[in-house]
Each structure stands twice: as structure tokens, then as C-alpha cells.
C-alpha positions in Angstrom: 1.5 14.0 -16.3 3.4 15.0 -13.6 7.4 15.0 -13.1 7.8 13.5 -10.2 11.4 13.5 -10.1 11.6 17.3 -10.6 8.9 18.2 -8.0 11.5 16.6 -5.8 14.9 17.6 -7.1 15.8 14.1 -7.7 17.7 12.2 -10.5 15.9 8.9 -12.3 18.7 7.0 -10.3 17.8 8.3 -7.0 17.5 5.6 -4.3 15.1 5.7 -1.6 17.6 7.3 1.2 18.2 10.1 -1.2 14.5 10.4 -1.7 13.9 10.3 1.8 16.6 12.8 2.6 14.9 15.3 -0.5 11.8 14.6 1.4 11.9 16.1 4.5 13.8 19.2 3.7 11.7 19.9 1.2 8.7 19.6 3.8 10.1 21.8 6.7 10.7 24.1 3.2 6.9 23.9 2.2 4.9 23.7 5.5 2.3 26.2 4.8 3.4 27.9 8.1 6.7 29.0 6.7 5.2 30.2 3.6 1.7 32.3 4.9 1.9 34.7 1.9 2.3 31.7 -0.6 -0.8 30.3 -1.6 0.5 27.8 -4.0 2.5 26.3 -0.9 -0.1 24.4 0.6 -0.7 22.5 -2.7 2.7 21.8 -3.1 3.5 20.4 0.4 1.1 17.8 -0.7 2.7 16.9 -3.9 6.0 16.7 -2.7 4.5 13.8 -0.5 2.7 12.4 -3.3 5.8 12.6 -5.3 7.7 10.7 -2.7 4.9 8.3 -2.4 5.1 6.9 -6.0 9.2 7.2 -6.1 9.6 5.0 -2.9 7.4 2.4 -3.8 8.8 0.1 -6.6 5.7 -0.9 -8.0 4.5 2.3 -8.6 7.7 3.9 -9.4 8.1 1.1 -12.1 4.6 2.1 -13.4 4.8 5.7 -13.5 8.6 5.0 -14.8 7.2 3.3 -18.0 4.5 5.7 -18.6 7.1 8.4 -19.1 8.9 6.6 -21.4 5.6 5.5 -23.7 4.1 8.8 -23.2 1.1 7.8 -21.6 -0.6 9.7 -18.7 -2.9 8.9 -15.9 -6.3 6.6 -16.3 -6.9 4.9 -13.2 -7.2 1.6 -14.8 -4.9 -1.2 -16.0 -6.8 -1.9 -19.0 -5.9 1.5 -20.2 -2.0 1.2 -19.9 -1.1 4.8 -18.3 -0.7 5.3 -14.4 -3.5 4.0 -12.7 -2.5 6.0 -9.3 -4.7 8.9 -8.3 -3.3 11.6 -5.7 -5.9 10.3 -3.2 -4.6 6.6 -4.1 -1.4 7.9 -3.2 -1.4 9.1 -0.5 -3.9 6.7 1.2 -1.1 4.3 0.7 1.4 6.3 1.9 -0.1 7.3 5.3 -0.5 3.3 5.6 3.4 2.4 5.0 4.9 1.8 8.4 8.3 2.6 7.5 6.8 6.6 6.2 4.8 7.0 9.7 7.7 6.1 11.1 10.3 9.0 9.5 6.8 10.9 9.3 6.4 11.2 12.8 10.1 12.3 13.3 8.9 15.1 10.8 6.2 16.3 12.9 8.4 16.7 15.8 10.9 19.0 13.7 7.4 20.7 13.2 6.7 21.0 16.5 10.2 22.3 17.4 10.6 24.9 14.3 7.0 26.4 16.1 4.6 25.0 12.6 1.4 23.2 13.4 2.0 19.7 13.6 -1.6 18.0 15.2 -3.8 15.4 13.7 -5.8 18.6 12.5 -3.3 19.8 10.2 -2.5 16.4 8.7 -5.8 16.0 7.9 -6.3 19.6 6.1 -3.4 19.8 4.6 -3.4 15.6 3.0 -7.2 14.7 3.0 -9.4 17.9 3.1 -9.9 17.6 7.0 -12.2 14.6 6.4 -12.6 12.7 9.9 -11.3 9.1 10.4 -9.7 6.5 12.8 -6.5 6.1 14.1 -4.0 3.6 12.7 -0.6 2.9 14.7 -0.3 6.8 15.5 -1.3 8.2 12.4 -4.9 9.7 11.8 -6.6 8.4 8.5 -9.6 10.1 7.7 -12.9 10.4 6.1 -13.1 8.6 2.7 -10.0 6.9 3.3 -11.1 5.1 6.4 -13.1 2.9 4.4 -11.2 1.5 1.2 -8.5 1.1 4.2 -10.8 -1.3 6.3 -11.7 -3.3 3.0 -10.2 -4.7 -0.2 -6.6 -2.9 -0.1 -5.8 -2.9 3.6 -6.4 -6.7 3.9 -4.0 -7.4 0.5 -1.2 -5.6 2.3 -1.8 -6.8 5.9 -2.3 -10.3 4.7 1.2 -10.6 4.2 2.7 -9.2 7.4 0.0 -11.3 9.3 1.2 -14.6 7.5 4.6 -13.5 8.8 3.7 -13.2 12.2 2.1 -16.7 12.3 5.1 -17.9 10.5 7.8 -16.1 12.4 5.3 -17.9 15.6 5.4 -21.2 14.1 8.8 -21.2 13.6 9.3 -20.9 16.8 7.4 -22.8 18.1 8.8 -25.6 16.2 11.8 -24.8 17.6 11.1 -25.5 21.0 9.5 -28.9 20.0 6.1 -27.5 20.7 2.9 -27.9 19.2 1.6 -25.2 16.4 -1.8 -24.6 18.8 0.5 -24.7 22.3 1.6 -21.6 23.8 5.0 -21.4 26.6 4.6 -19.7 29.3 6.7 -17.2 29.8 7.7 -14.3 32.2 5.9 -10.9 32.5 8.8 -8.8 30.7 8.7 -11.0 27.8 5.6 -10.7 26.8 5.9 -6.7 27.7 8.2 -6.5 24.7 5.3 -6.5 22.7 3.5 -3.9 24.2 2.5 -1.0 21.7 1.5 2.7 22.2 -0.3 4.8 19.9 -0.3 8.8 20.6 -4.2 9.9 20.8 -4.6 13.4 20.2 -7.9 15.3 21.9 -8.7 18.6 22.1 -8.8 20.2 25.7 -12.5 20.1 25.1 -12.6 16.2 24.3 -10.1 15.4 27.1 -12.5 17.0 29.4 -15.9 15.3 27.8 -14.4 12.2 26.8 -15.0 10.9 23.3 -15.8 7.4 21.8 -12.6 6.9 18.9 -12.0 4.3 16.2 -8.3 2.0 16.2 -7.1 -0.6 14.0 -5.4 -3.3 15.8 -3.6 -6.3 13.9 -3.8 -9.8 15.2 -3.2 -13.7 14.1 -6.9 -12.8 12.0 -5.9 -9.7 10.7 -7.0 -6.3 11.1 -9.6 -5.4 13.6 -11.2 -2.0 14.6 -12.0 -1.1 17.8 -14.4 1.5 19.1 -12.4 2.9 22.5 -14.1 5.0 24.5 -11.7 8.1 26.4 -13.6 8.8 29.8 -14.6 12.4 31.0 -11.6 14.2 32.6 -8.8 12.3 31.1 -5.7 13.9 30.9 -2.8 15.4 29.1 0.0 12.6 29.1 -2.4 9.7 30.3 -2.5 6.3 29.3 -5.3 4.1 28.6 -4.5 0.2 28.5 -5.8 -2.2 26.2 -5.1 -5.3 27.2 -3.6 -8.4 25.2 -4.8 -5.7 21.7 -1.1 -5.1 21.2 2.1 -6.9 19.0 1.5 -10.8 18.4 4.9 -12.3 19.7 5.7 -15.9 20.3 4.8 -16.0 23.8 1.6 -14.0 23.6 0.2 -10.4 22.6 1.6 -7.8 24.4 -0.9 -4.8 25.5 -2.2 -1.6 23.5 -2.0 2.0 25.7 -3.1 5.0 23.8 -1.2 8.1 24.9 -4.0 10.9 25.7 -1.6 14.1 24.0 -3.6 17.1 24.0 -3.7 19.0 20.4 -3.7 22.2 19.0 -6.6 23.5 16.9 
């Protein structure tokens, strides 16, 4: 089984900041870029993610934490008492926590600024085989894991922050001594607050042909995926605008605008 802890340096008391912190040094450390001659190095960018995968999440961490102590390894299922977490499990639900695309996308601009590939093409080599996929706030999921996303696992985890929304709604609604099914008017820059942008990134080759792309929007029904299609001769730096597909706020839905960003190969 692995050591999770050591891959990353850490202590069994580590918190989630010092994790975190461990993290991304050790990635700008690992980035196959830095390390050409090291063929081990690509392999163990990934598991440094996969480590910090099952140590950030308390569920998983508590799982793996009891395996250790009862000796048991890996079996990807319940029934047989061991960690039931596969590397692809892993980091499927990694690339799906908003709070990790969030300090992951500060990563890939360090990236970008220490000269290392950064694009959508080198996420998806170096995490998930180069496997196609859709877009998801920003963040390219691909191939094999486009599909468990959209079904079963997604919907358990976005069922939650969707009854939040109708709630956090509701409540204010309530508040203002409306009806749950009535909507307030309200002005323009309120509703703009809730606007959203994803970064898109196309090849030269696709910016010029256009290209028909997958998204995954989230709404009062849950999670929805749209097939957007970028017309011939966009451009670097453009913005497309989807309207009323972005945040769900009290007043309204704001609008979606994919950022056209061209990407290196």
C-alpha cells in the first residue's frame, strides 16, 4: 500500500494548509519539464497529487488512515475492508473539488511563468493518459472520466451544493416576504454578480476551424452538459456568451462566457 504521508513529506497530524503548502512545491519540484532526464518523474508528479487527493479529503483520509493501522491494502470494495480508492478514483475526484481547481489553476500559472507546459494537453497526459473529455468550470476532464462524472458520483456530490443553492434562494426569498416560485426584479449589476467564465483552450488550428466542445453547467436541476459550438475564426482572448447558463443567485442566473485562450501543443 502506499505511504501517502511520506510521498508528500508530511506528518500523520498534518492539516490541510500544510498539505496544501507540501503540494505545490513538490509539483513545481516534479513537473516533468524540470526533470527531462528523470523518467520516474512523470509518475511521481502524479502520485504526489493522488497522495494529496486522499490526505485532503476526510473520508478518504479516514479510510486509508485505518487501513494502515489493520494492515489491510487496497480492494476497491467495501465489503473487503481495505481502501476501496483506485488512483483513477482519485484523481477523478480531485480534478472535480472546486476548492483544488481553484489553487490548481494558480499552479498552472506558476507553470506558465517558470517556462513548463501548463495547457489542457499536458493535464491530460500527465493525469489521465491524454484521454479526451469536457470541460468542467475551467478544468478539462477527459476520456473515461467524463462519464462516471456525468452519472452516479457527480450527481451524489452536486446534489448537495444544488440543495444549497435552492436553499440559500429560498431563504431569501422568505426574507423579503415573497413567494418560493416568485422572482424580484432586480437591476442589471446584480444579477451580473453571477456571471461565470470558464478559460477554453483551442489550438491555433481549432480557433481558426472552429470546433463543437462539451460543458457542464449547474442549475436549480442539477448538472447539465452543453454541446457549444466555437465558430470558424475565433480568436485568442475572445469571449463567447452563454446566456442565463451561469451562477443561480437569488435574483436570477447570471451568464456563462468561455474565454477562447489559445494552447500550446
Amino acid at each position: 500500500m502506499k505511504d501517502y504521508y511520506k510521498i508528500l513529506g508530511v506528518t500523520r497530524t498534518c492539516n490541510s494548509e500544510e498539505i496544501r503548502k507540501k503540494y505545490r512545491k513538490l509539483a513545481m519540484q516534479y513537473h516533468p519539464d524540470r526533470n527531462p532526464d528523470d523518467p520516474a518523474a512523470e509518475e511521481q508528479f502524479k502520485e504526489i497529487a493522488e497522495a494529496y487527493g486522499v490526505l485532503t479529503d476526510p473520508v478518504k483520509r479516514r479510510e486509508y488512515d485505518a487501513c494502515r493501522t489493520q494492515g489491510t491494502a487496497y480492494t476497491g470494495s467495501r465489503a473487503g475492508g481495505g481502501f476501496t480508492y483506485s488512483q483513477e478514483d482519485i484523481l477523478r475526484d480531485l480534478f472535480r473539488d472546486p476548492n483544488f481547481q481553484r489553487m490548481f489553476s494558480g499552479l498552472l500559472r506558476e507553470f506558465q511563468r517558470s517556462g513548463f507546459r501548463y495547457s489542457s494537453t499536458f493535464i491530460k497526459k500527465s493525469f489521465f493518459g491524454g484521454k479526451g473529455g469536457i470541460f468542467l468550470g475551467g478544468i478539462f476532464l477527459l476520456g473515461s472520466l467524463a462519464n462516471p462524472l456525468l452519472s452516479g458520483t457527480a450527481k451524489k456530490a452536486i446534489g448537495g451544493q444544488s440543495s444549497l443553492l435552492k436553499s440559500v434562494g429560498s431563504s431569501f426569498k422568505a426574507l423579503l416576504g415573497m413567494k418560493s416560485g416568485s422572482a424580484p426584479s432586480a437591476p442589471k449589476e446584480r444579477i451580473l454578480e453571477y456571471d461565470t467564465t470558464y478559460q477554453t483552450p483551442l489550438t491555433s488550428s481549432e480557433l481558426q476551424r472552429g470546433k463543437t466542445i462539451q460543458i457542464l453547467v449547474y442549475g436549480e436541476k442539477g448538472e447539465q452538459t452543453l454541446k457549444v459550438k466555437i465558430p470558424p475564426g475565433s480568436r485568442n482572448g475572445q469571449k463567447l456568451r452563454l446566456k442565463g447558463k451561469g451562477r443561480l443567485g437569488p435574483f436570477g442566473r447570471g451568464d456563462l462566457y468561455l474565454h477562447l485562450v489559445k494552447k500550446d501543443l
